[in-house]
Every structure is written in C-alpha cells, then in structure tokens.
TORKOL-4160 file (C-alpha; in steps of 0.2 Angstrom, whole numbers, padded with zeros to 4 digits, m for minus):
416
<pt num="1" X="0334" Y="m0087" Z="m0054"/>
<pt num="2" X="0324" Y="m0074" Z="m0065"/>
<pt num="3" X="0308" Y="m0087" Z="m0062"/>
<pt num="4" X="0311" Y="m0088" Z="m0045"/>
<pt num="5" X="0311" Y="m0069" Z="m0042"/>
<pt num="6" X="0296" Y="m0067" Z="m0056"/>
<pt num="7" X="0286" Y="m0081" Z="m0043"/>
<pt num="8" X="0290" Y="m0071" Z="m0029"/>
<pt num="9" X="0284" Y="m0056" Z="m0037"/>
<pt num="10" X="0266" Y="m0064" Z="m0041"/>
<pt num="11" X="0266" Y="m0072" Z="m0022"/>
<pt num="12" X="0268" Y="m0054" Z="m0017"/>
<pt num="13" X="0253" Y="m0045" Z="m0029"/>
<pt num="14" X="0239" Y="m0059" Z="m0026"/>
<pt num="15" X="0238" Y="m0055" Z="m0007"/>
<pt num="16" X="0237" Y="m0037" Z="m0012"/>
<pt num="17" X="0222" Y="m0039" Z="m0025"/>
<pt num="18" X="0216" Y="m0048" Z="m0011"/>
<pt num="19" X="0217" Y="m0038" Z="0001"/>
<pt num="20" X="0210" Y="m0022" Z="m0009"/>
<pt num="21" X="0197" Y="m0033" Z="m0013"/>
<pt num="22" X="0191" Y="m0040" Z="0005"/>
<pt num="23" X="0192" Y="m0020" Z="0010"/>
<pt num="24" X="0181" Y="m0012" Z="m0007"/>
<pt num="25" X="0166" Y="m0028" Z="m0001"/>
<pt num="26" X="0169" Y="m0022" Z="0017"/>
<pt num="27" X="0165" Y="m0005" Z="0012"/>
<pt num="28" X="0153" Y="m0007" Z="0002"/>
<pt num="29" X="0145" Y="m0019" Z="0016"/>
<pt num="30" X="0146" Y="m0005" Z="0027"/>
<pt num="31" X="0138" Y="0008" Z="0016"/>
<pt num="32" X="0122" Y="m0002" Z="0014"/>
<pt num="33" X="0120" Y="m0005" Z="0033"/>
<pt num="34" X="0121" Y="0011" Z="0036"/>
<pt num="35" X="0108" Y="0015" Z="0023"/>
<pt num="36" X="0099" Y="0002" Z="0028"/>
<pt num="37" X="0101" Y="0006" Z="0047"/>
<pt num="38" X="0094" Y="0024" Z="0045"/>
<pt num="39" X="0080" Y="0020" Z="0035"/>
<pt num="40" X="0076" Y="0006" Z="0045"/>
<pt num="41" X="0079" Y="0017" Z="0060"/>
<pt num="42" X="0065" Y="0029" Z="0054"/>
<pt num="43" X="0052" Y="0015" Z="0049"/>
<pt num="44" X="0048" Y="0011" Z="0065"/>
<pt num="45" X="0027" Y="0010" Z="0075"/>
<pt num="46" X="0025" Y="0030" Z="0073"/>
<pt num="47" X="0031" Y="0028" Z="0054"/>
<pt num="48" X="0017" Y="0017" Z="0049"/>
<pt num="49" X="0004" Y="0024" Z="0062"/>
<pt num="50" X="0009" Y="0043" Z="0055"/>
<pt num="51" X="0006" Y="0036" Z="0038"/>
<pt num="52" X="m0010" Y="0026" Z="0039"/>
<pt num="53" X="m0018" Y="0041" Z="0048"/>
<pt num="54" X="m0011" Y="0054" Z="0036"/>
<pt num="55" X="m0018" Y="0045" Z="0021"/>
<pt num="56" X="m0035" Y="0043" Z="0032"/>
<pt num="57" X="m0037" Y="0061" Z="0031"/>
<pt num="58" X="m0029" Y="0067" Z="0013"/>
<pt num="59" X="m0032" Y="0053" Z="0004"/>
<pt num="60" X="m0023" Y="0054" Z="m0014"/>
<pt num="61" X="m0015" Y="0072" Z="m0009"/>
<pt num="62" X="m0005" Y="0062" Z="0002"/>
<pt num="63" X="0007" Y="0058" Z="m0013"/>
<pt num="64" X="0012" Y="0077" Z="m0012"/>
<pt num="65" X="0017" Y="0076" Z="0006"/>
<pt num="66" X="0026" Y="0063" Z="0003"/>
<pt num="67" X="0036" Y="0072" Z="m0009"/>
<pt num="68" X="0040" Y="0088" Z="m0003"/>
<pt num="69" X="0046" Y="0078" Z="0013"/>
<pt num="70" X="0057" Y="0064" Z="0003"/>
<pt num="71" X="0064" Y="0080" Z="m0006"/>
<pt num="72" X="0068" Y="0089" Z="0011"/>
<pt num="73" X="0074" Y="0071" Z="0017"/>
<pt num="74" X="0088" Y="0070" Z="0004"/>
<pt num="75" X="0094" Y="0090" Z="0007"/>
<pt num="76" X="0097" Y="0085" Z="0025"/>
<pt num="77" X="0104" Y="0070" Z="0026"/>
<pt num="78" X="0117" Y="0072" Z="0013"/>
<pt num="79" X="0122" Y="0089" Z="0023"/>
<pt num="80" X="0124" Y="0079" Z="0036"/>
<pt num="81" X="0133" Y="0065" Z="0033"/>
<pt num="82" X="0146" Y="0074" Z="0019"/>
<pt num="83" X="0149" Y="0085" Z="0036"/>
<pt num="84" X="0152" Y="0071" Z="0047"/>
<pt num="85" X="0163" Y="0061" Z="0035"/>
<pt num="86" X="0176" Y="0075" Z="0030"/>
<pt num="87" X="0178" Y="0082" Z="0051"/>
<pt num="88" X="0178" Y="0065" Z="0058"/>
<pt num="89" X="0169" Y="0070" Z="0071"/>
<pt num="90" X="0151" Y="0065" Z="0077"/>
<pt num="91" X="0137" Y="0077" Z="0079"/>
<pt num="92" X="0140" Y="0083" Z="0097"/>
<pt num="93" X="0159" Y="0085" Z="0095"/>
<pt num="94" X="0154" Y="0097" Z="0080"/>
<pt num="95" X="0142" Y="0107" Z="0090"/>
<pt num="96" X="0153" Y="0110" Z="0103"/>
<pt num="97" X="0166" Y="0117" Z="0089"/>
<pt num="98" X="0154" Y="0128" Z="0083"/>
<pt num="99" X="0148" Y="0132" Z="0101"/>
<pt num="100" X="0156" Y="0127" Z="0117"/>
<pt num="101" X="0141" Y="0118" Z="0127"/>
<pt num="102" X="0131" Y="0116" Z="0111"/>
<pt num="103" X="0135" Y="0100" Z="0111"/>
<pt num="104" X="0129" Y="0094" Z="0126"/>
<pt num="105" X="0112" Y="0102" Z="0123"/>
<pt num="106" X="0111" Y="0093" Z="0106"/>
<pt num="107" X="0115" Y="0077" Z="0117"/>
<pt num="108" X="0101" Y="0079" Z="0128"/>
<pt num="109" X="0089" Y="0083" Z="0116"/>
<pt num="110" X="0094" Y="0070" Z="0106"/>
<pt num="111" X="0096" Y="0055" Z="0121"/>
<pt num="112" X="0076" Y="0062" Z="0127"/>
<pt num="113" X="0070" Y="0059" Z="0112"/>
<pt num="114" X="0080" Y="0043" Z="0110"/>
<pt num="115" X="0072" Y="0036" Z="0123"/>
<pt num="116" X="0052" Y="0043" Z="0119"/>
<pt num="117" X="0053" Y="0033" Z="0103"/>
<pt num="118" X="0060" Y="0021" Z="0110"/>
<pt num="119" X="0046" Y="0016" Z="0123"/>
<pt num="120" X="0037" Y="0016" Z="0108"/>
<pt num="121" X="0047" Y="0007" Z="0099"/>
<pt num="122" X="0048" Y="m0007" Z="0113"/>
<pt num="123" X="0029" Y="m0008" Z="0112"/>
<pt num="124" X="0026" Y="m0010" Z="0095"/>
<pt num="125" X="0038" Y="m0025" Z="0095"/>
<pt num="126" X="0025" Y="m0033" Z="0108"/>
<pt num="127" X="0010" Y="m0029" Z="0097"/>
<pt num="128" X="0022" Y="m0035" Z="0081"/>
<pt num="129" X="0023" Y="m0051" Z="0091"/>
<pt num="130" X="0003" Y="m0051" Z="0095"/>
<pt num="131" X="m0002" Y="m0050" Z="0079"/>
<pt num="132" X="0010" Y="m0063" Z="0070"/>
<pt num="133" X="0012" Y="m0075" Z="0085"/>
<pt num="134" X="m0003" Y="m0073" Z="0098"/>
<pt num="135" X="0010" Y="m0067" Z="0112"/>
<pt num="136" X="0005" Y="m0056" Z="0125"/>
<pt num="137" X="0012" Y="m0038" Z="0121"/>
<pt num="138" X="0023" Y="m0035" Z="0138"/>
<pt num="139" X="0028" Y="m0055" Z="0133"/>
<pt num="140" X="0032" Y="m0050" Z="0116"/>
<pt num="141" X="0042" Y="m0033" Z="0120"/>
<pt num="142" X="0052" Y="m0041" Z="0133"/>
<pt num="143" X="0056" Y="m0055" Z="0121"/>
<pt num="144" X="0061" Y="m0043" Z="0107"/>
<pt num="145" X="0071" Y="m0033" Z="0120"/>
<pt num="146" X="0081" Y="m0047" Z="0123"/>
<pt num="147" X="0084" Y="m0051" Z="0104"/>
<pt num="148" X="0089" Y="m0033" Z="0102"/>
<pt num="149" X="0103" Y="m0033" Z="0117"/>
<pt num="150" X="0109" Y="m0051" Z="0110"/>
<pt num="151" X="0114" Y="m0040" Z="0096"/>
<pt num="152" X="0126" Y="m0029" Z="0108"/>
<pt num="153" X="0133" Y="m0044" Z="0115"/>
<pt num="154" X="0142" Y="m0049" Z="0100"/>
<pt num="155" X="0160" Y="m0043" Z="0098"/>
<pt num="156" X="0156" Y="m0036" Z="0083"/>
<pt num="157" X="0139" Y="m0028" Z="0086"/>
<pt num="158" X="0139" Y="m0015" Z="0073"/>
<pt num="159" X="0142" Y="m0029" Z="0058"/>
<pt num="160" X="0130" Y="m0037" Z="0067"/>
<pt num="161" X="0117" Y="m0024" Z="0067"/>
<pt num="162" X="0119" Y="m0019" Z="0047"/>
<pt num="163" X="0113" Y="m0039" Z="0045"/>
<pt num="164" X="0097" Y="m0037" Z="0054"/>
<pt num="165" X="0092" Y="m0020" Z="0048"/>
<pt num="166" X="0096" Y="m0025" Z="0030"/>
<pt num="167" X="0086" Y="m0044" Z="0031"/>
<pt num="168" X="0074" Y="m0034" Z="0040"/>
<pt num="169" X="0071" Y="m0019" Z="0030"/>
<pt num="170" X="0069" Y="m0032" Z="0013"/>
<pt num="171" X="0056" Y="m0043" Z="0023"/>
<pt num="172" X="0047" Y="m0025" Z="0027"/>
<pt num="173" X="0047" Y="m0018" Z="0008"/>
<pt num="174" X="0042" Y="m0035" Z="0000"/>
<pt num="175" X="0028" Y="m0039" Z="0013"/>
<pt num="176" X="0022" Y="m0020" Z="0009"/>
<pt num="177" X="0023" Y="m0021" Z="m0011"/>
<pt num="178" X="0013" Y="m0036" Z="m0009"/>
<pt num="179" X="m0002" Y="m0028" Z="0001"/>
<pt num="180" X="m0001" Y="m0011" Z="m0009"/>
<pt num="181" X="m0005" Y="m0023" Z="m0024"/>
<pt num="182" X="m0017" Y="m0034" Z="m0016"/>
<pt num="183" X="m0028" Y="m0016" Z="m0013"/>
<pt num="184" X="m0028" Y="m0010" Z="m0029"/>
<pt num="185" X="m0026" Y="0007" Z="m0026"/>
<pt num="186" X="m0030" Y="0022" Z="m0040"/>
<pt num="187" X="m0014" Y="0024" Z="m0045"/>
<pt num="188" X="m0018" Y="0038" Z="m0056"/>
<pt num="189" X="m0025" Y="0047" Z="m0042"/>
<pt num="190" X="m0009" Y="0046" Z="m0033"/>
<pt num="191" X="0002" Y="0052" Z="m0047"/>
<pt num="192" X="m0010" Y="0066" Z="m0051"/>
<pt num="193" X="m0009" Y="0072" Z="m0035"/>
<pt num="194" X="0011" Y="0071" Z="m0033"/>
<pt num="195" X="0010" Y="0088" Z="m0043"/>
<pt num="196" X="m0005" Y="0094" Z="m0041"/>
<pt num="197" X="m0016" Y="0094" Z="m0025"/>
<pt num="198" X="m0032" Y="0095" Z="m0020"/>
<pt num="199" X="m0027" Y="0100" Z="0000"/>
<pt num="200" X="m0012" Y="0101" Z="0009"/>
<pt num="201" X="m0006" Y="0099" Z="0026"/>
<pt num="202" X="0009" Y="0108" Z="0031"/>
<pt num="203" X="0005" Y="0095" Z="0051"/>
<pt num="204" X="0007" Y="0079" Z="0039"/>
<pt num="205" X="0026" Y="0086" Z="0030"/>
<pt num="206" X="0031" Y="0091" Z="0045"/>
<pt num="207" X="0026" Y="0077" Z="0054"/>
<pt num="208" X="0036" Y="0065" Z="0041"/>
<pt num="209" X="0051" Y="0074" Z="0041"/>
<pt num="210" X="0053" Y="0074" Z="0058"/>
<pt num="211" X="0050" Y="0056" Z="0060"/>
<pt num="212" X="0059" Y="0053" Z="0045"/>
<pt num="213" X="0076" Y="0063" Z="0047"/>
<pt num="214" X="0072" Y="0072" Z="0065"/>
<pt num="215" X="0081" Y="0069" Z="0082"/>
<pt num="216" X="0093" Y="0054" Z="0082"/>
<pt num="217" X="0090" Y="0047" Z="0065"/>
<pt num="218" X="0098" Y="0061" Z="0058"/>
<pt num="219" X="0112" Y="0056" Z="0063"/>
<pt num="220" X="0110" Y="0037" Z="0064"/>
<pt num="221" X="0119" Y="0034" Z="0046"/>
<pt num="222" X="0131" Y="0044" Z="0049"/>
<pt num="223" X="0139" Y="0039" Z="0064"/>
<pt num="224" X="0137" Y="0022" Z="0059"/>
<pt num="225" X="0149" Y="0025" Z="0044"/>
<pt num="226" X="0161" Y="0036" Z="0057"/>
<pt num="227" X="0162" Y="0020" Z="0068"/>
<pt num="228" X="0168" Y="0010" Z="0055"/>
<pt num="229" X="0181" Y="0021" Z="0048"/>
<pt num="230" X="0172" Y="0030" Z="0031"/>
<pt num="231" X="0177" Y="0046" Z="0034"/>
<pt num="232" X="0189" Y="0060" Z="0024"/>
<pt num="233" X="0186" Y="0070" Z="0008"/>
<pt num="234" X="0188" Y="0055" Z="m0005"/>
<pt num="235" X="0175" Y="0044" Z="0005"/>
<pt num="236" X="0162" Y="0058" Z="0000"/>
<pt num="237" X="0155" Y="0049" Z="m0018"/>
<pt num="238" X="0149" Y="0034" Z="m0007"/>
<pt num="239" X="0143" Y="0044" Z="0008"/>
<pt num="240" X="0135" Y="0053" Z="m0004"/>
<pt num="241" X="0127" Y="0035" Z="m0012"/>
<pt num="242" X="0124" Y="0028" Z="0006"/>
<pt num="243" X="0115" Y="0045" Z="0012"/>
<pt num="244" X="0102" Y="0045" Z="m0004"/>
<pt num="245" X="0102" Y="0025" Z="m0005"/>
<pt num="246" X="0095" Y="0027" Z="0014"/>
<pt num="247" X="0079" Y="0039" Z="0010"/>
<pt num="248" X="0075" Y="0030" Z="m0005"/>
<pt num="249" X="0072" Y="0014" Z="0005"/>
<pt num="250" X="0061" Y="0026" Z="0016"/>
<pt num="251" X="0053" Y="0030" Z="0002"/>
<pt num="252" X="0049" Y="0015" Z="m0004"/>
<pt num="253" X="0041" Y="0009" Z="0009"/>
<pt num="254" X="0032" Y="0025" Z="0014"/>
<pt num="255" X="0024" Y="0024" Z="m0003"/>
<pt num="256" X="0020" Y="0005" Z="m0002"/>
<pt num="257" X="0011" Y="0010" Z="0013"/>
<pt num="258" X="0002" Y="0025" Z="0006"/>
<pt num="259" X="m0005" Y="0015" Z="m0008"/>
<pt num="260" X="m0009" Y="m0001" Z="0002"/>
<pt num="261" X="m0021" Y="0013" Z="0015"/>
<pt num="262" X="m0027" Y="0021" Z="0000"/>
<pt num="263" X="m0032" Y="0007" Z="m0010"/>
<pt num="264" X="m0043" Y="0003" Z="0006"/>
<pt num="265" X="m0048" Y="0019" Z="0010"/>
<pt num="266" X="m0054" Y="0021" Z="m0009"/>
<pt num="267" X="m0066" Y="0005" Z="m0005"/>
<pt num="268" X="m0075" Y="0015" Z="0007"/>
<pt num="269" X="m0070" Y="0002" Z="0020"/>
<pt num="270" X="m0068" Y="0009" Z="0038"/>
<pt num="271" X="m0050" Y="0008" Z="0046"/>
<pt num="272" X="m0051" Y="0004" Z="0066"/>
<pt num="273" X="m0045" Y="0019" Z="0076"/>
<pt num="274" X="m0037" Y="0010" Z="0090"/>
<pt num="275" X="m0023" Y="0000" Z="0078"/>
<pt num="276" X="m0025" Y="0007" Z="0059"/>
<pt num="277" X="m0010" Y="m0002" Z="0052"/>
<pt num="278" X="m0016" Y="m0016" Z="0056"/>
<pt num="279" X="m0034" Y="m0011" Z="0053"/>
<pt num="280" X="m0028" Y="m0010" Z="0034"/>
<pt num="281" X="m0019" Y="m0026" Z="0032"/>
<pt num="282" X="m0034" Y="m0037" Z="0039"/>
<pt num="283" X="m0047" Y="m0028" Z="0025"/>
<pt num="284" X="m0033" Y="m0030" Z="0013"/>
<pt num="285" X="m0030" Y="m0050" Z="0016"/>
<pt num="286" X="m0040" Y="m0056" Z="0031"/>
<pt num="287" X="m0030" Y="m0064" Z="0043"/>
<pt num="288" X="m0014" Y="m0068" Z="0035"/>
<pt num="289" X="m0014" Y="m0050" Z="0030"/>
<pt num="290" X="m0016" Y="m0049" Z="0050"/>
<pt num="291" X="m0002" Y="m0060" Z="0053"/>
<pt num="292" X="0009" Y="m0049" Z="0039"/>
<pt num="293" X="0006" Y="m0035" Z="0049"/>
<pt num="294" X="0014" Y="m0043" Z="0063"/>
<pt num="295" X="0028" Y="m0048" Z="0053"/>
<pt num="296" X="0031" Y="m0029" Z="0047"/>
<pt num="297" X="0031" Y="m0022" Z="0064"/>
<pt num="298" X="0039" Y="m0032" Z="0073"/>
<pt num="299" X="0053" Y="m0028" Z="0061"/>
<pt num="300" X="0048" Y="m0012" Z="0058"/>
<pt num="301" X="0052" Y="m0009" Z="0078"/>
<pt num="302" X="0064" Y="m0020" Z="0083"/>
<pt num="303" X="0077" Y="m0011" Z="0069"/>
<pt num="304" X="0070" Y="0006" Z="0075"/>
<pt num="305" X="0074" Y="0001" Z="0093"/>
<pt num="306" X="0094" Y="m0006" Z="0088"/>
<pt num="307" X="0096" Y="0011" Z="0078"/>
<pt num="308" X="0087" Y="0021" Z="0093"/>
<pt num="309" X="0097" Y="0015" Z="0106"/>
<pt num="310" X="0114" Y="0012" Z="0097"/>
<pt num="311" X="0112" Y="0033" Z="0090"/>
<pt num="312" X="0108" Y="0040" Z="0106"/>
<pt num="313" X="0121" Y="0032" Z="0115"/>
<pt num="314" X="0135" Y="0037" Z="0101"/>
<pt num="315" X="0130" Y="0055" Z="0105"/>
<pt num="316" X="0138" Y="0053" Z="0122"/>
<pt num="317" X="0152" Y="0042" Z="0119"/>
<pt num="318" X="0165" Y="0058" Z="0118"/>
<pt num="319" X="0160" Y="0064" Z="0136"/>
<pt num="320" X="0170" Y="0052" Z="0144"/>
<pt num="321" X="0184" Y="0039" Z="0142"/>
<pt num="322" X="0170" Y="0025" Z="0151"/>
<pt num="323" X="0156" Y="0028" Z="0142"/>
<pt num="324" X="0166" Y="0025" Z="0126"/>
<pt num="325" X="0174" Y="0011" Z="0132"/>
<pt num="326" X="0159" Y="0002" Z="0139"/>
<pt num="327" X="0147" Y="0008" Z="0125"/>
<pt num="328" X="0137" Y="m0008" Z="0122"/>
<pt num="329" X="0133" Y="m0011" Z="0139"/>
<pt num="330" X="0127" Y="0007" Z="0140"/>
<pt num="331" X="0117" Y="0005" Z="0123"/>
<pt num="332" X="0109" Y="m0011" Z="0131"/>
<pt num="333" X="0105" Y="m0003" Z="0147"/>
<pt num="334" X="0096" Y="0009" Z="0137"/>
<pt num="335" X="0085" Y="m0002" Z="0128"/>
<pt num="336" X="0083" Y="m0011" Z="0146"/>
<pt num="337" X="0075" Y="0007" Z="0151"/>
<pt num="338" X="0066" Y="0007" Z="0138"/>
<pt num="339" X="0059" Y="m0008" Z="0139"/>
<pt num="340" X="0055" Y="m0006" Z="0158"/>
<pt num="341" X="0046" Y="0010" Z="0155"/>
<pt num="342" X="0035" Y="0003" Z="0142"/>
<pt num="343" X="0027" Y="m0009" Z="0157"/>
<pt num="344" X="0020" Y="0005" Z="0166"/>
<pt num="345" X="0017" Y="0019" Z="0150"/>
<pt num="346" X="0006" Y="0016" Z="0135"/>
<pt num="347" X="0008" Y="0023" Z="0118"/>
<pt num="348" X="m0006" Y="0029" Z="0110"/>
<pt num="349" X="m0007" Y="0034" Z="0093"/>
<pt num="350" X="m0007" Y="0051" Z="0096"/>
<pt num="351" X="0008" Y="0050" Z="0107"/>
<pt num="352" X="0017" Y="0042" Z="0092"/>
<pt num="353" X="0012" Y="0057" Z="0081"/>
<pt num="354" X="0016" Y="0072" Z="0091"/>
<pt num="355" X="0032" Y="0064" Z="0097"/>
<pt num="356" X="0036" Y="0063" Z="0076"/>
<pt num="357" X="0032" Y="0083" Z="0075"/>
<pt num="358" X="0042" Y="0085" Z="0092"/>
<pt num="359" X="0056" Y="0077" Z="0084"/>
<pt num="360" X="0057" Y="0089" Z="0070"/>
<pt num="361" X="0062" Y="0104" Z="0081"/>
<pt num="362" X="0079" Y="0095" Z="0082"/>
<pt num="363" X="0081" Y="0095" Z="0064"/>
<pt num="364" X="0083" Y="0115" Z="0061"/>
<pt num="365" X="0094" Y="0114" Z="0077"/>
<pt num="366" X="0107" Y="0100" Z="0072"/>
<pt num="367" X="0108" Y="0102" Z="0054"/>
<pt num="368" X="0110" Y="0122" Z="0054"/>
<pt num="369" X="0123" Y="0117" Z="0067"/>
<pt num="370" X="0133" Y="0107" Z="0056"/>
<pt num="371" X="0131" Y="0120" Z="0042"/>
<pt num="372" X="0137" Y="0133" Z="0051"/>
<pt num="373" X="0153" Y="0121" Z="0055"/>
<pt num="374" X="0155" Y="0116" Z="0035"/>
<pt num="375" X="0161" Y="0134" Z="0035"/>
<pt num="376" X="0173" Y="0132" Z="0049"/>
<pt num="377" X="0193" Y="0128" Z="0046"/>
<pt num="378" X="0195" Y="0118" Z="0062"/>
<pt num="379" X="0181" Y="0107" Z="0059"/>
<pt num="380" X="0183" Y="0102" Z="0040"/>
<pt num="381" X="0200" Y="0110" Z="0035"/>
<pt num="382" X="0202" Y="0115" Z="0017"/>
<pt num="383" X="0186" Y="0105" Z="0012"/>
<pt num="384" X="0173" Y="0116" Z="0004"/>
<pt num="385" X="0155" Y="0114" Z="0006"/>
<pt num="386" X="0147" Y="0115" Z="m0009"/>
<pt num="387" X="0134" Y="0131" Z="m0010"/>
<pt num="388" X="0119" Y="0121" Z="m0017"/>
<pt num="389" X="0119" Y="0112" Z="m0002"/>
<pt num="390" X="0122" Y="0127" Z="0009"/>
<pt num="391" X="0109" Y="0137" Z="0005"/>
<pt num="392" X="0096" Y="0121" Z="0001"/>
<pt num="393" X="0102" Y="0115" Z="0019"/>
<pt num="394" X="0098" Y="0132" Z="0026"/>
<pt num="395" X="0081" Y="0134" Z="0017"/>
<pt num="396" X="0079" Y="0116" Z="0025"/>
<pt num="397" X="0081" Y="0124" Z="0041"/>
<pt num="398" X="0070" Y="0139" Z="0041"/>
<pt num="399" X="0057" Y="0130" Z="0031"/>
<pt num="400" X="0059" Y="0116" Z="0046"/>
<pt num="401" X="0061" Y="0129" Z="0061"/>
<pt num="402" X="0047" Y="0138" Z="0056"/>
<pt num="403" X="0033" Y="0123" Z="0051"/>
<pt num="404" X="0038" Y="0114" Z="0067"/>
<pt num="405" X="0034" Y="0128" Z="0079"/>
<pt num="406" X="0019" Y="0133" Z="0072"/>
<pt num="407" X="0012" Y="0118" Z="0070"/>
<pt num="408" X="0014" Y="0111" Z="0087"/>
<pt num="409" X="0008" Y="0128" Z="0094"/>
<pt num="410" X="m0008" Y="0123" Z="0082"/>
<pt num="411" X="m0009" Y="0105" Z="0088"/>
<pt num="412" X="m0006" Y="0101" Z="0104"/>
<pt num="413" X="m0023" Y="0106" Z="0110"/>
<pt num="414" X="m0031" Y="0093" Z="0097"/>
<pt num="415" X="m0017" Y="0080" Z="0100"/>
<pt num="416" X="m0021" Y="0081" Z="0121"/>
C-alpha cells in the first residue's frame, strides 16, 4: 500500500520536472530568437553598405562611432523591451495610452518605413543570389521572397522564424570573422581610436543608430518575445539578457566588418563605388570572397526582410479583430509589395544610407513615448522604472532628436 501510494507519488513529480523543463528550453529558445531576430533584423543591405562606406571615409576613427552608437544601442533597446514586457502591450497600444491617436502615428511611421527598407531588403536578396549563384537579381529577389512567405505559411511561423534568423545570423558572423582576418587589419589603430579619435562624424552615429535600433527594429525583439508569452515583472532578468544578447550580435558583426574594410582600405586598394561590400570581399579573397559576399547578404537580407515585414505588420495587429486574425497573410502580402515595388524602384546606396538616418527620427519618437508610459499607473501598474534608465533613455532621446534633425537638414543636399 505505502509502495503503491509512494509510486504514484513519483509518476506524478516526473511529468512536472518535465514539464518545467520543456518550458525553461522553450523560453530560453525564445529569448535567443528574439535576440537573434532583432539583430538580424538590423544587419540587413544598408547595414553593410552604411558600414563599408563609413569606414571608406574615417578609417580607424570608425571604431569610436561604433562605440558611441553600440552604447546608445543597449540604452534604448533595454528601455524598450523592460517597458513592453511589464505592460503587455506592444508599442502602439502604449502610445495610444500615453496619447490617444499617438499610436496610430507611430504605426504609420513605422509600416512606411517598414516597407522603404524593405524594397531594399528584397533587392539585396537578388544581388545576394547574384553573387553566390549567378541568378539574375529580379530572379533572385523573387525567389527569396517566396522563401521568406514559405516562413508565414507554417503554423507556427514565429518558431519558425527564430530558426532562420539564428542559422542565418551564425553563418553571417563566422563568414565575417573569417574575411576580417584574411585582411589583416591594424588592429592597434582600431583600438587606439575606440577612445581617442582622429575625426568624428556626428552623420556616421547617427546613421548607425538609426539603422541599428531606429524605426521597426526597435521594436522587433520585443514584440517578438510579447507574442510568445514573455511578459510581467519577473520575466524582466531575461528580457534584460535577450535585449543586450541582441546588440552584441550587432556588434559583432559590425566590428567584423569594420576591420574586414579597414584592413583593405589600409592596403591602399580601391573599393568599387557601385557595390562596396562586395568590392571588399573580392580584394580580400578573389572570387570566393565574391561568392562569400553573396552568402552574407543574402542572409543578411532575407532575415532583415522576415523581421521587417513580421514588425511592421505586428504594429497594426490591435486595430482590428481581422488584421489580428489573419496576420500572416497580411505580413506576406507585405513582403509581396515589397517584392513587387523592387521591379520597378532601384536602391542605390545612397538611398540605403539616407533611409538609415531617416529612420532614426523614429527612435527619439517611440522610445521617449514609452518613457513617458514607464511612468504611467495604467500602463505598467506598481512596476517602477528604474531612474538610470530614465534619465539615460532620455538623454538617448535628445541626443537622438537632435543629431537626426540636423543631420538630415545638412545632408540631404549631398545625398540627392
């Protein structure tokens, strides 16, 4: 009898340890797509055009822009996604709170800019494919678009999704490492100028944030870990993890670039206008650095297309009961838009890098929204925002609010 009741009592415990178990690797599965998703998000075409030309024109001093924006980077996105994880509620439904109608401005913004990148996204897919495969670029972006809706198909796209942005994003920062190393970059130079220096562009920080953190990938993380249930005060130590895990794989491969295109710049070799990105990777390795490059972006773009059209389409979800109900068809209706558009518009490289800056006007906007709502009872409750991140979050804005302007004023003549 006693043995019996003892048996039952274990039959009843090893489902539980189970269970808790399945749950804490689900978790922990989601946490790294969603890192994953917005770094991957924000490595797109303009990423490694904005970077490759960037270091073009400052060289070693690039290492300080890099980080000054990384810095600026961790202060917003951990804002951010600590704000969206204790209300429950994505960006727009917190703008609205702080602002009836605000939310619906953020939304627009955010499904415009959504869709710019996007067209360029869609089109550095086809040149990805060019270079790895020989594919004609319209061929190779409509082929990748079709990967990219495959995704949405799948009953359960958003597992899906962290899959490809996590194989992809590892393929991007091992391919990168390798390059930076086949270059030989002065390292010391870099270092050195980290801390100190010799010129500064306030364009190039600007430029980076906004293409790093600006418009919808600000957000992209964070809804993704809303969407899968990580919300509430005591999930705030691993949205903390997931936010920072995120930039740092940014990092990482912004920095693997940055020494790649230094080491050939330090060469004295010249880097083609037209395609630089590519440009490097054929002085680096000849023409399987060539077909390398292809490999990195194409996945550089065909991750920054998913997270473009699966974020931009989550900021309308709330308007109505259909949109939220027949979301994946709407987010693959979107990248079909995209996809259509990019037949009939190109994407020059200035385009990319003014459409970078651009973004970063949403920044100041979405995130002192959300700063403002930390503060608010009906949005968070009893939760209280910690006041480093307040006033960090706000210097992020004014700092961001005020570079963007200016510098947009400043180079939209030379950009057109």
């Amino acid at each position: 009898m006693s043995a019996s009741k003892v048996e039952g009592k274990a039959e009843k415990v090893v489902p539980m340890q189970k269970s808790k178990f399945v749950k804490k690797t689900a978790s922990k599965s989601v946490l790294l797509g969603a890192a994953f998703l917005m770094a991957t998000s924000s490595i797109g075409p303009g990423f490694l055009t904005q970077t490759t030309v960037f270091t073009q024109q400052l060289a070693a001093s690039f290492a300080f822009v890099i980080l000054i924006s990384l810095i600026l980077d961790i202060v917003a996105q951990v804002n951010v996604w600590r704000i969206i994880a204790v209300s429950g509620l994505r960006g727009q439904e917190i703008a609205n709170k702080v602002l009836p109608g605000l939310g619906i401005v953020l939304a627009v913004m955010i499904v415009i800019g959504g869709l710019a990148f996007n067209i360029g996204n869609v089109a550095g897919a086809g040149l990805g494919l060019n270079a790895m495969l020989g594919l004609d670029p319209t061929t190779g972006a409509v082929i990748s678009a079709l990967f990219a809706v495959f995704i949405f198909i799948f009953k359960e796209a958003g597992k899906a999704m962290d899959k490809v942005a996590q194989a992809a994003g590892g393929v991007m920062i091992l391919l990168m490492l390798f390059v930076a190393f086949k270059t030989s970059p002065p390292v010391g130079e870099a270092v050195i100028n980290t801390f100190a220096p010799e010129q500064i562009s306030w364009f190039a920080i600007v430029t980076l944030v906004g293409g790093s953190v600006g418009g919808y990938i600000t957000f992209a993380g964070g809804h993704r870990l809303l969407d899968a249930g990580i919300k509430g005060v005591e999930s705030l130590p691993e949205v903390n993890k997931s936010s920072v895990m995120g930039i740092l794989i940014t990092g990482v491969m912004r920095i693997a670039l940055f020494l790649a295109v230094l080491g050939v710049v330090s060469q004295g070799l010249a880097i083609d206008a037209d395609n630089p990105p590519a440009s490097v990777f054929q002085l680096a390795a000849g023409n399987i650095g060539y077909r390398m490059f292809g490999v990195i972006m194409w996945a550089a773009a065909i991750t920054s297309v998913v997270g473009a059209a699966y974020t931009s389409v989550s900021f309308i979800r709330s308007f109505h009961p259909s949109i939220e109900k027949y979301h994946n068809w709407i987010i693959i209706a979107f990248i079909i838009v995209s996809t259509a558009t990019f037949v009939f518009v190109g994407r020059p490289v200035n385009i990319l890098i003014f459409v970078g800056a651009l973004n970063a006007l949403i920044l100041p906007l979405a995130l002192g929204t959300l700063l403002v709502a930390a503060h608010k009872k009906e949005v968070v409750g009893t939760y209280k925002h910690p006041i480093w991140l307040t006033v960090t979050g706000a210097i992020v804005v004014v700092i961001m609010g005020y570079l963007s302007v200016i510098t947009l004023v400043e180079q939209l003549p030379q950009l057109f």
